[in-house]
N, C-alpha and C positions, 0 to 999 in steps of 0.2 A: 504494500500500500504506500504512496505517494503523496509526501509531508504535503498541503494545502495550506499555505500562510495567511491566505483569505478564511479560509475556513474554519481554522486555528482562532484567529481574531473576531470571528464571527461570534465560535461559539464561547471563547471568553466572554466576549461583551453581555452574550446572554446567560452566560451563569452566576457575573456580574449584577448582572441588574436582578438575577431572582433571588440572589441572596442581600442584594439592599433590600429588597420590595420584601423579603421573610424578614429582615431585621427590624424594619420598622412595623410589622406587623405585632412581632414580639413586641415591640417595644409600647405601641400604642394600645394593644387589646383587640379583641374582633369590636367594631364599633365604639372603641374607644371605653369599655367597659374592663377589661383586665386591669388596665392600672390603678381605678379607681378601685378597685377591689383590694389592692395586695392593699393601697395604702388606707382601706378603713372608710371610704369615701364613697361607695355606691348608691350610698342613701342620698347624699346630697344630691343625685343626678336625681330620683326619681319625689325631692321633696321629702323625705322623711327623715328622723330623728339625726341627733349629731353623733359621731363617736364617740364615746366615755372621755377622751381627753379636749374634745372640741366643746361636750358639753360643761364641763367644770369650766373653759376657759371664758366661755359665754356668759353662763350665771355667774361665776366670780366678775365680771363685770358690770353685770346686773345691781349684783349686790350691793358692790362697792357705790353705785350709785344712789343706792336704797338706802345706804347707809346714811349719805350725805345731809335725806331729807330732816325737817324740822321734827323733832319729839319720838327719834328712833331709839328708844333705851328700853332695856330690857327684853330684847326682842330673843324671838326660841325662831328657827327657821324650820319649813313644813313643808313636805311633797303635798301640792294641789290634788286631792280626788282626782281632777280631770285628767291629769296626769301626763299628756303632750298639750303643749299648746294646738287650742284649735279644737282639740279634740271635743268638749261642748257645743261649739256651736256646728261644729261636723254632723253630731249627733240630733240637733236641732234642723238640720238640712235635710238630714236620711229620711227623719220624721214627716218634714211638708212634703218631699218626692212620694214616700208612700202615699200621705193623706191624699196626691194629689192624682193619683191611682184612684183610689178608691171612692172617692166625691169630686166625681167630672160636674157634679150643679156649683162648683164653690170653686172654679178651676181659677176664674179672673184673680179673686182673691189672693189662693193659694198662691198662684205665679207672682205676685206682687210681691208677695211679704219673701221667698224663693229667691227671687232678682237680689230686693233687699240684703238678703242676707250671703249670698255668693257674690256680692259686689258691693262689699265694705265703704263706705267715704267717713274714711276716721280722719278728726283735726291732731295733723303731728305737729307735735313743736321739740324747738332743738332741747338737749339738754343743758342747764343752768347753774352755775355753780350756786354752793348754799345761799339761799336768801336774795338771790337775782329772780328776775321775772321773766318765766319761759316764752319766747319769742313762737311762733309760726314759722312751718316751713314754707317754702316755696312750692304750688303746684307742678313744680319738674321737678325737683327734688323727693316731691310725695310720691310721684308716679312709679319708680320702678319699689317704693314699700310698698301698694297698693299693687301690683302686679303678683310681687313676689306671695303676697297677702290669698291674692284669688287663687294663685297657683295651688296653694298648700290648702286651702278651702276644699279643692276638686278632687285634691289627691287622696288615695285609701287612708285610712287609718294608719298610725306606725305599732310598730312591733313592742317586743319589751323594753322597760327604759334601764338605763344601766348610769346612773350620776356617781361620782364619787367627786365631795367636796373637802377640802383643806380649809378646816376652821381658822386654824393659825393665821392665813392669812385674811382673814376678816375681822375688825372691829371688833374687841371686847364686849361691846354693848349687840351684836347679833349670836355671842356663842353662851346666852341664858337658856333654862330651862326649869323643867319643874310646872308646876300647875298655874304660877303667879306672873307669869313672861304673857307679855304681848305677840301672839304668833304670827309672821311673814309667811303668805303661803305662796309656793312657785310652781312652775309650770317647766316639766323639759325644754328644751330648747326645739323650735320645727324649724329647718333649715331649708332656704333658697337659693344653692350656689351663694353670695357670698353675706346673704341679710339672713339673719335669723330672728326668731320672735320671742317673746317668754311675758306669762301673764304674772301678776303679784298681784296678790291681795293681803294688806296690811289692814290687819283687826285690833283696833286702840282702844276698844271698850266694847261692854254692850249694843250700842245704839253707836257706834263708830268703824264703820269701813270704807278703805279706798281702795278701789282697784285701779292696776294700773297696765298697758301692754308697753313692753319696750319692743326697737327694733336696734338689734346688734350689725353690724356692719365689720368684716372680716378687709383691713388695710396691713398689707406688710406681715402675714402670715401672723397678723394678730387681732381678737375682738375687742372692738370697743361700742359702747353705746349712740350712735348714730341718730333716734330717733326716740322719743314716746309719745304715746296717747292715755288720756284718760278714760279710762273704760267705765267705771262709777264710782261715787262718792256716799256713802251715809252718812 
């Protein structure tokens, strides 16, 4: 057989390119889903919960701002019942899709209050240092929390939550307990690619609660507080 130098260089070229074309395949995942896998991160693609170490890094910044507010002493901190953000008023959606199944005579209704509730217009404002007055975002600035917001609305349920928090690094005055502490209750963190949410309800007495939704914003492979809204007040 009779060396071929075109042919030689032919079928270089092509076992060249199919071993780039396999390496980057490795490298990227089928669909771009293997790498978010090795590193912990699959959920964030499809909307749901953060990693164990994504979510401490969120609430710890939650917190730290929960801290800052007026008359935060004695406080005991609480896994929220609801237990992912979202997850309530998810529950409250699944509810009007059935009702609206089942009583096509009340369909107008049901779709209104549906819309309502799968397409949130919460007023955010920035975050304030102690005793400063919370300004308003900008309607561009709202927009992709409100995106991120419907996205995770539409999304399933998430799975188990898995939080591990380091009290050390929080406030003396959030690591009370016992029967006589004012409880902080929180909410997992639901994550949107790089915003995530977390609900707190702060119970100051009998006849005293505020609730409150932050949105975390992930800058520089790190959470900070980007965003809140008041969700209610007693």
């Amino acid at each position: 057989m009779t060396f071929d130098p075109r042919a030689a260089l032919c079928t270089a070229l092509v076992l060249g390119l199919f071993a780039l074309l396999a390496r980057e395949q490795l490298a990227v995942g089928l669909l771009g889903w293997a790498p978010m896998e090795r590193e912990g991160r699959a959920s964030l693609i499809r909307g749901g919960a953060a990693t164990p170490d994504e979510g401490r890094d969120i609430l710890s910044a939650v917190l730290l701002h929960e801290a800052q507010r007026p008359n935060r002493v004695n406080v005991c901190l609480r896994l929220s019942d609801e237990g992912q953000t979202f997850e309530q008023e998810k529950r409250v959606i699944r509810a009007l899709q059935q009702q609206l199944a089942a009583e096509p005579g009340q369909a107008e209704i049901i779709r209104a209050e549906l819309d309502r509730r799968l397409n949130p217009q919460r007023r955010w404002f920035l975050p304030a240092a102690p005793g400063a007055e919370e300004a308003p975002i900008t309607e561009e600035s709202a927009r992709p929390l409100r995106t991120a917001e419907i996205g995770l609305l539409g999304a399933p349920s998430g799975g188990a939550i898995d939080l591990t928090l380091n009290l050390a690094e929080l406030p003396a005055e959030f690591q009370a307990s016992g029967g006589d502490c004012n409880p902080l209750f929180f909410t997992a963190p639901a994550v949107a690619g790089e915003i995530a949410f977390v609900e707190t309800t702060y119970r100051c007495g009998p006849d005293c609660e505020e609730g409150r939704i932050y949105a975390a914003v992930r800058r520089d492979e790190r959470w900070e507080v980007g965003a809140l809204a008041p969700a209610w007040t007693n």
